[in-house]
C-alpha positions in Angstrom: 0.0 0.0 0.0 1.7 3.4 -0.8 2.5 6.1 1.8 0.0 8.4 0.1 -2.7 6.6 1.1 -2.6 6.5 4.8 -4.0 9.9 5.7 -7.3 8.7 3.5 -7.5 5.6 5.6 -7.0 7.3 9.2 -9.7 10.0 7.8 -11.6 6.7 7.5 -11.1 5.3 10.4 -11.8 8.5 12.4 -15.7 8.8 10.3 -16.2 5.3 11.2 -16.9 6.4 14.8 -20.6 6.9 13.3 -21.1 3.2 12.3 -19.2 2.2 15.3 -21.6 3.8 17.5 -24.3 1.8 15.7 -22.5 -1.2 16.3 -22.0 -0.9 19.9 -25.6 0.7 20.5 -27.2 -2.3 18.9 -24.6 -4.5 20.1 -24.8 -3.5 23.9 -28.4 -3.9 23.9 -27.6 -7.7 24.1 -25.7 -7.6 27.1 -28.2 -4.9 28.6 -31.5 -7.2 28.7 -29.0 -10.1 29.7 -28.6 -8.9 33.1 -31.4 -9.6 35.6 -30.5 -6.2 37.3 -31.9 -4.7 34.5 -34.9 -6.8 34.1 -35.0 -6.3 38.1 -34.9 -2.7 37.6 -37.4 -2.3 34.5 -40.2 -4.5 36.8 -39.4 -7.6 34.6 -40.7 -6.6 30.9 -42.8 -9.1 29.0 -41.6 -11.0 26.0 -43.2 -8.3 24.1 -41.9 -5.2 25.8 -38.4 -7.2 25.4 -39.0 -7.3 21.3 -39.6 -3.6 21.8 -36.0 -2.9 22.9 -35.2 -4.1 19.8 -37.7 -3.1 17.4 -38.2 0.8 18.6 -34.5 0.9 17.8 -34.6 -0.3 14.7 -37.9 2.4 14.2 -35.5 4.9 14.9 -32.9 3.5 12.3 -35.7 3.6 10.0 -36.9 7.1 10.1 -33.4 8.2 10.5 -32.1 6.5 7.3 -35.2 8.4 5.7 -34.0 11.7 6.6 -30.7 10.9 5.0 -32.5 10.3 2.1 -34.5 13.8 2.5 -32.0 16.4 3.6 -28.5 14.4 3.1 -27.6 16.2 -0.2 -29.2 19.7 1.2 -26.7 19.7 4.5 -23.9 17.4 2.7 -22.4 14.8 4.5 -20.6 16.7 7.0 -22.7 18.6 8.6 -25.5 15.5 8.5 -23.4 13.8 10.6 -23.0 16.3 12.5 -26.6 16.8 13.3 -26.7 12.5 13.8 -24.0 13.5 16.5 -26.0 15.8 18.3 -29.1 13.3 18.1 -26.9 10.0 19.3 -25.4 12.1 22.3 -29.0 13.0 23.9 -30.1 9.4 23.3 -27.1 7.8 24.8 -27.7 10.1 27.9 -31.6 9.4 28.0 -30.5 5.1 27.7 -27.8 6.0 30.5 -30.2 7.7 33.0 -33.2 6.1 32.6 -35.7 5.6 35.3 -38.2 3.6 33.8 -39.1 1.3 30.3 -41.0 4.5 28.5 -37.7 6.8 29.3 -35.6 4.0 28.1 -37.2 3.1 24.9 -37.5 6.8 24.0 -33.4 7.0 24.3 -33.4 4.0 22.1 -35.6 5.6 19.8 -33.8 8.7 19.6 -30.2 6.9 19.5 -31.8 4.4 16.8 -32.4 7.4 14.7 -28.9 9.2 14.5 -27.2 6.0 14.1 -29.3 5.2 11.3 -28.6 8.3 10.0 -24.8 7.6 10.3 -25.0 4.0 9.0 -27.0 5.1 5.7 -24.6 8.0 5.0 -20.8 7.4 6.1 -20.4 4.5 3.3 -21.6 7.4 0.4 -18.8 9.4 2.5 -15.9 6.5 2.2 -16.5 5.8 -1.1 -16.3 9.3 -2.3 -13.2 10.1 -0.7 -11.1 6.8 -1.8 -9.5 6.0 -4.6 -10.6 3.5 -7.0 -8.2 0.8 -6.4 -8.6 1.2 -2.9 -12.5 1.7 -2.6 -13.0 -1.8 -1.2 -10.7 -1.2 1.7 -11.8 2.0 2.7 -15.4 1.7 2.1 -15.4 -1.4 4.3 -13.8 0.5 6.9 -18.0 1.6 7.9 -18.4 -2.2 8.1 -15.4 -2.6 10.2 -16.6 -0.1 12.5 -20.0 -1.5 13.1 -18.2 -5.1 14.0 -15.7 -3.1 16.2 -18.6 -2.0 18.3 -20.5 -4.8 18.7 -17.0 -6.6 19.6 -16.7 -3.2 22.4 -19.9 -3.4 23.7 -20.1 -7.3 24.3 -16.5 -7.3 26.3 -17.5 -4.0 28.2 -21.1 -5.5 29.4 -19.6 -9.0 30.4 -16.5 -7.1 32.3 -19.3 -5.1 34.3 -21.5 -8.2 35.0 -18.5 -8.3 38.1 -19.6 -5.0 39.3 -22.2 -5.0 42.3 -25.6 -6.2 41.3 -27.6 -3.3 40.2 -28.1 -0.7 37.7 -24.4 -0.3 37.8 -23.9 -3.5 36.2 -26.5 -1.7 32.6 -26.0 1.6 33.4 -22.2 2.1 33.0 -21.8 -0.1 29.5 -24.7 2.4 28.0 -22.9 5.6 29.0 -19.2 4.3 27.8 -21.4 5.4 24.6 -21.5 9.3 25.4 -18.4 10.6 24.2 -17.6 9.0 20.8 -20.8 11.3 19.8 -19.1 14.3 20.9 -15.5 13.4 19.4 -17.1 13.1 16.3 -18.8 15.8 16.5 -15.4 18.3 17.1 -13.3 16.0 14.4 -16.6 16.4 11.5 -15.9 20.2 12.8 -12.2 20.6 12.3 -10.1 18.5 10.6 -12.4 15.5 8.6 -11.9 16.8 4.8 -15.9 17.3 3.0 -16.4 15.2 0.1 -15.0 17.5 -2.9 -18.0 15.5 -5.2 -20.9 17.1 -3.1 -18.5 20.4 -2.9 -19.1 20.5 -6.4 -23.1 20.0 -6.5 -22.9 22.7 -4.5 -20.6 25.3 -6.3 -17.8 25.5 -4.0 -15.2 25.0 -7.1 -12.2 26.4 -5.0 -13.0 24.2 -1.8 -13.7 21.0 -3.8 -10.1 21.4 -5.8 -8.7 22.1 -2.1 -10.2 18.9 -0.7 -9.7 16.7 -3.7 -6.4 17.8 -3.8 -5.9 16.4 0.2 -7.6 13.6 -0.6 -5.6 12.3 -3.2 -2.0 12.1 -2.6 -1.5 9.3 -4.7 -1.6 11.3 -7.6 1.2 13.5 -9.0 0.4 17.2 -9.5 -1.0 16.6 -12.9 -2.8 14.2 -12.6 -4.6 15.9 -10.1 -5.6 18.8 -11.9 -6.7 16.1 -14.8 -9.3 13.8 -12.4 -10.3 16.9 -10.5 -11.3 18.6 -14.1 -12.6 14.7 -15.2 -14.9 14.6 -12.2 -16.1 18.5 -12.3 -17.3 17.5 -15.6 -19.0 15.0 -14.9 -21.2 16.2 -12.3 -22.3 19.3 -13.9 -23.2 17.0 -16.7 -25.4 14.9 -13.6 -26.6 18.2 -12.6 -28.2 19.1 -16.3 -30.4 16.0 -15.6 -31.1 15.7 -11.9 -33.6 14.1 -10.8 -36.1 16.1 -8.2 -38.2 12.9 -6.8 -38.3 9.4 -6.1 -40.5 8.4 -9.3 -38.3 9.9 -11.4 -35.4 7.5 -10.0 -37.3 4.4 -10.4 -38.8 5.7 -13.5 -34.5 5.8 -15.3 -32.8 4.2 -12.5 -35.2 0.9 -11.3 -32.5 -2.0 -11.8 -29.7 0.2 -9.9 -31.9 1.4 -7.3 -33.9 -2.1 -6.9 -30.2 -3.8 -6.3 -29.4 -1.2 -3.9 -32.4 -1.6 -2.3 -32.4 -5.8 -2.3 -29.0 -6.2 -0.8 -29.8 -4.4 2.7 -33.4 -5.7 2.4 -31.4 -9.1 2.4 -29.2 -8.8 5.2 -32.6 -8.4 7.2 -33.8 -11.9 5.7 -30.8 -13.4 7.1 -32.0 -13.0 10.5 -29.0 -11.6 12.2 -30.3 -8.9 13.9 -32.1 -11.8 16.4 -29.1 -14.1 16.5 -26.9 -11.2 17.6 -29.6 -9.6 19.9 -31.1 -12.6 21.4 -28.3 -15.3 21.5 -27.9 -14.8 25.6 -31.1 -15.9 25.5 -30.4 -18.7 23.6 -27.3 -19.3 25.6 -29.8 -19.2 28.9 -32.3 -21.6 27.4 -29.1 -24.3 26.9 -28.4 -24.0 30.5 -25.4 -21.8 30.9 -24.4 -19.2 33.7 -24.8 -15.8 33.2 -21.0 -15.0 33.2 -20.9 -17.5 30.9 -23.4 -16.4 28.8 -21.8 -13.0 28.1 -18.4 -14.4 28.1 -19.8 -16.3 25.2 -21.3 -13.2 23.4 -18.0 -11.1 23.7 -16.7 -13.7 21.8 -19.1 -13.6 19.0 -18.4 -9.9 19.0 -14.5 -10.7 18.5 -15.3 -13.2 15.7 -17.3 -10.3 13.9 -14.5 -8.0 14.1 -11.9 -10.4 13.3 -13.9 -12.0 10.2 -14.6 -8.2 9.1 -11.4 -7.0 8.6 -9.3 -10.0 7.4 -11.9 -10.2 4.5 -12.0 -6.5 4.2 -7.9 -6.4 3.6 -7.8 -9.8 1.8 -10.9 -10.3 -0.2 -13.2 -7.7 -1.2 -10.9 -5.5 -3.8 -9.3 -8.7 -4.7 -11.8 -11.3 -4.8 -14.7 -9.0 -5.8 -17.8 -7.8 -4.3 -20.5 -10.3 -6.4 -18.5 -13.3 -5.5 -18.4 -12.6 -1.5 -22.0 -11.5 -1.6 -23.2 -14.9 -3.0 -20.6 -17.4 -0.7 -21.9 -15.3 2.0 -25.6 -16.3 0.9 -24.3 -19.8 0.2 -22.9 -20.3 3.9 -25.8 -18.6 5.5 -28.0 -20.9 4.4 -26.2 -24.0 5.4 -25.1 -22.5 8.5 -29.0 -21.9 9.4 -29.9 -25.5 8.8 -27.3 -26.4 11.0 -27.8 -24.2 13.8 -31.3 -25.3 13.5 -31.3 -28.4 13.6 -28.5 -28.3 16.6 -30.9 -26.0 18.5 -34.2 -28.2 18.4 -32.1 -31.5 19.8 -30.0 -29.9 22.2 -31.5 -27.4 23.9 -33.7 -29.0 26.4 -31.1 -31.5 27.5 -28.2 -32.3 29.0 -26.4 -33.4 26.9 -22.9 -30.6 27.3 -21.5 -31.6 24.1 -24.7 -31.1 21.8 -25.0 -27.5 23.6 -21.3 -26.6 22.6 -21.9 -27.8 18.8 -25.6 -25.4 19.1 -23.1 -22.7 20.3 -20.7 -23.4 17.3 -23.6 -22.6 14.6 -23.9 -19.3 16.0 -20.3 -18.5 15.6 -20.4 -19.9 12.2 -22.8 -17.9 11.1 -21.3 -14.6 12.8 -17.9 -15.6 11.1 -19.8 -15.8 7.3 -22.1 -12.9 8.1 -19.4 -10.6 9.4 -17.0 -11.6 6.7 -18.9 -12.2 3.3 -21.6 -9.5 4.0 -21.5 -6.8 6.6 -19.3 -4.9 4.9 -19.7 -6.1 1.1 -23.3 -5.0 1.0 -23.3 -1.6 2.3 -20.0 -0.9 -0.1 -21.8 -2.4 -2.8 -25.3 -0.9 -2.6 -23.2 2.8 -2.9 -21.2 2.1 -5.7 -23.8 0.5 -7.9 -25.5 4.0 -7.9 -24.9 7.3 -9.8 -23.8 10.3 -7.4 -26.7 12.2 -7.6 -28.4 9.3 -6.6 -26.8 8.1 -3.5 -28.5 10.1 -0.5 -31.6 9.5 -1.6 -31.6 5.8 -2.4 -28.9 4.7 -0.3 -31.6 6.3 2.3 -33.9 4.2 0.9 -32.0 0.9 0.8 -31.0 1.6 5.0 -34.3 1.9 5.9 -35.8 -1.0 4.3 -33.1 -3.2 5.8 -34.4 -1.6 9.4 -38.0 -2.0 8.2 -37.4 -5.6 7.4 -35.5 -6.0 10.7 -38.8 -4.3 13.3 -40.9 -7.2 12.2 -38.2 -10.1 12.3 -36.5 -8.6 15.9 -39.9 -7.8 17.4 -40.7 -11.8 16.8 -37.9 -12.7 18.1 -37.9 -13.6 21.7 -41.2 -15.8 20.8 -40.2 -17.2 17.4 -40.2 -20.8 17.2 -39.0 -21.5 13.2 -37.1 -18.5 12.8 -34.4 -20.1 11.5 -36.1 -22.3 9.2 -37.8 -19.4 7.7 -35.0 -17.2 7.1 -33.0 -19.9 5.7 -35.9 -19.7 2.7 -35.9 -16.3 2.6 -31.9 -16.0 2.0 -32.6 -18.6 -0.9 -34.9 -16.7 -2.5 -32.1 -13.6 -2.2 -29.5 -15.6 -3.4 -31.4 -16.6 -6.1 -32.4 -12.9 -7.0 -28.5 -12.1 -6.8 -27.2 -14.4 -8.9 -29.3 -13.3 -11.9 -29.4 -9.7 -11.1 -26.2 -8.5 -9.3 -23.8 -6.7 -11.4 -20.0 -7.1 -11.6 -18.2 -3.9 -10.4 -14.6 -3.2 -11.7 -12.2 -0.8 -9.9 -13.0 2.0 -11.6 -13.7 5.7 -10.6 -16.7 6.1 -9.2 -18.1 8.6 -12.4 -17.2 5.3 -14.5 -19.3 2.9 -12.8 -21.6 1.3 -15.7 -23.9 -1.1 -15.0 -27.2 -2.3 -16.9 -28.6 0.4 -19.5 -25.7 2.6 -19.4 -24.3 4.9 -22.5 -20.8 6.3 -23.1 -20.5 10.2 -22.8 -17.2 11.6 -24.4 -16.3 15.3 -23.2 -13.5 17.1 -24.5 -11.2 18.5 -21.8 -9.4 21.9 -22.5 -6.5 22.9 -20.5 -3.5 19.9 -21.7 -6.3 17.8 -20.7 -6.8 14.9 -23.3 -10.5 13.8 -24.6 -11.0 10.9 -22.1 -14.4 8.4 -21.9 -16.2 8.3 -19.0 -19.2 6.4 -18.3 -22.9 8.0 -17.5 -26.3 6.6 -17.0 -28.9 7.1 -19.7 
């Protein structure tokens, strides 16, 4: 990896802060309703008040991967996720301090909604600030940070399941979320460079060249002034044809938008949203101590974060986005079978060993999730659209995976088949990807073609050589 490139990946790292706060505020959630302080505390919630933990959350990531969609472009992607910090601080503080189930929930909700927000828009940010032969490294850096804090939030609740019984043991893992909000904030403020592509929309020529030229120092000083001027050009030509509402995207757009839209809808399907929020109650159900039964989740956290970024450095430039998407799918859906199967014999008995190969499906399918499709499919679902078509589709494409989840998450706790169904579910998906999917090539991001796409040759003045570059009809 050259030199030039490591102030684009700490600049990565650093917005990843957003999807790692979704990670570890979904991910602590887990621990949270694991401890019997909690449920102590909260007057022992039903089954269905458990669900809503879960499912308000995922409301919240719903409505706040809509607003992406409705003011991302209008604020740019700075300053959105600046407002998201804002939003994620109060809710962490609500969670934190809560006195009761309604003040609780409504700190979920609110939290759910900025990190929704951040999940649906730092991916457009990554990919926008890489460089082509490095966009599936540093667009699976948002990945990366989501398994990173699910890893952090699983260790930090089973470290304080030592500390005195009481709200101690719940209420200190939900604050340790308080501050990255407010580091974000003050690094979105000074230092984190603005995407020079949404600079452009906007007519900030000057700053955009400034930024691109920040951004990218790969490139010598020519070629520089040659991509910015390629890139500039193809925007405003974008610009002469934008597109002002949604029917007007489905209307030219339907096969880019509908793959978007199918490969977070299909995450949902896979059902790991209950595997990762309900396995300690799994784990309970099998017999094992509560210490243990963390333990055993801050390891599944570990094996996320682990998977994620060895595929994420080895695979996904490498091997290819399509091909890690579908041997995800594949795996999933043997790993399901498995875990079933393992589940229904074992998990009424004693038998020790059967429990610890019911225990081994679950990491399985953590290791194959995290490492074929966490990342993959929020990278992919980006780059398979035009730019002046990301914030409001990406939007889209977030909160239907959220949508998807409310449902599956909220029947969760008294789901009996789960498994079973989404194992026929993620077949039909996989079946859906294989013929529809496109192949992406590392390419700059005004190049991506896929599907009805025409050629668009603009003469560059300046030195500048007539180059190709690819637009959507």
């Amino acid at each position: 990896m050259a030199g030039s490139i490591w102030y684009t990946l700490g600049v990565s790292c650093f917005a990843a802060v957003g999807t790692f706060l979704f990670g570890f505020d979904t991910g602590i959630a887990t621990t949270t309703i694991a401890h019997e302080s909690w449920v102590d505390y909260m007057n022992h919630p039903s089954k269905g008040l458990t669900g809503a933990v879960v499912s308000v959350y995922i409301a919240g990531e719903a409505i706040g991967a809509l607003t992406q969609t409705f003011i991302g472009d209008f604020l740019g992607r700075i300053r959105f996720m600046q407002l998201m910090c804002v939003i994620v601080t109060v809710g962490t503080v609500i969670q934190t301090a809560a006195q009761n189930m309604g003040m609780f929930l409504a700190g979920r909700a609110l939290a759910g909604l900025a990190v929704g927000g951040m999940v649906a828009t730092v991916p457009i940010y990554l990919s926008e600030i890489s460089a082509p032969k490095h966009r599936g490294l540093i667009g699976g850096i948002s990945g990366c940070g989501i398994s990173l804090g699910t890893m952090m939030s699983n260790w930090v609740g089973f470290a304080c399941s030592y500390a005195s019984y009481g709200p101690t043991q719940w209420r200190l893992p939900l604050g340790v979320q308080v501050p990255w909000g407010i580091i974000l904030f003050i690094g979105l403020a000074t230092f984190m460079p603005n995407s020079p592509r949404q600079l452009i929309r906007n007519g900030k020529i000057e700053e955009a060249r400034r930024q691109f030229m920040r951004i990218r120092r790969d490139l010598a000083s020519h070629e520089v002034h040659e991509e910015f001027a390629l890139m500039r050009a193809q925007i405003e030509f974008e610009q002469h044809r934008e597109i002002k509402s949604l029917s007007e995207v489905f209307k030219l757009f339907r096969h880019r938008a509908l793959v978007s839209i199918a490969v977070q809808t299909m995450t949902s399907l896979t059902g790991v949203n209950v595997i990762q929020y309900y396995q300690t109650i799994l784990f309970k159900s099998l017999g094992i101590n509560s210490h243990m039964i963390l333990a055993l989740a801050a390891i599944y956290g570990t094996l996320a974060f682990t998977s994620n970024v060895l595929t994420t450095k080895f695979l996904t430039d490498q091997w290819g986005r399509r091909k890690m998407i579908l041997a995800g799918l594949s795996g999933v859906i043997i790993i399901e079978i498995y875990a079933a199967v393992m589940q229904r014999e074992f998990q009424n008995t004693d038998n020790k060993v059967g429990k610890g190969f019911a225990v081994l499906g679950i990491y399985l399918f953590v290791v194959t999730y995290y490492g074929m499709l966490n990342s993959t499919t929020w990278l992919y679902g980006a780059e398979v659209l035009p730019i002046a078509l990301r914030s409001k589709v990406m939007g889209l494409a977030a909160a239907s995976h959220f949508i998807v989840n409310v449902g599956i998450t909220e029947a969760g706790p008294s789901g009996k088949s789960l498994a079973v169904t989404d194992v026929g579910l993620v077949d039909v998906c996989e079946q859906y990807d294989f013929d529809w999917l496109p192949y992406l090539r590392p390419i700059p991001l005004r190049s991506s073609a896929v599907h009805a796409d025409t050629s668009l040759e603009i003469l560059q003045h300046s030195q500048i050589s007539t180059r190709t570059i690819i637009t959507s009809s």
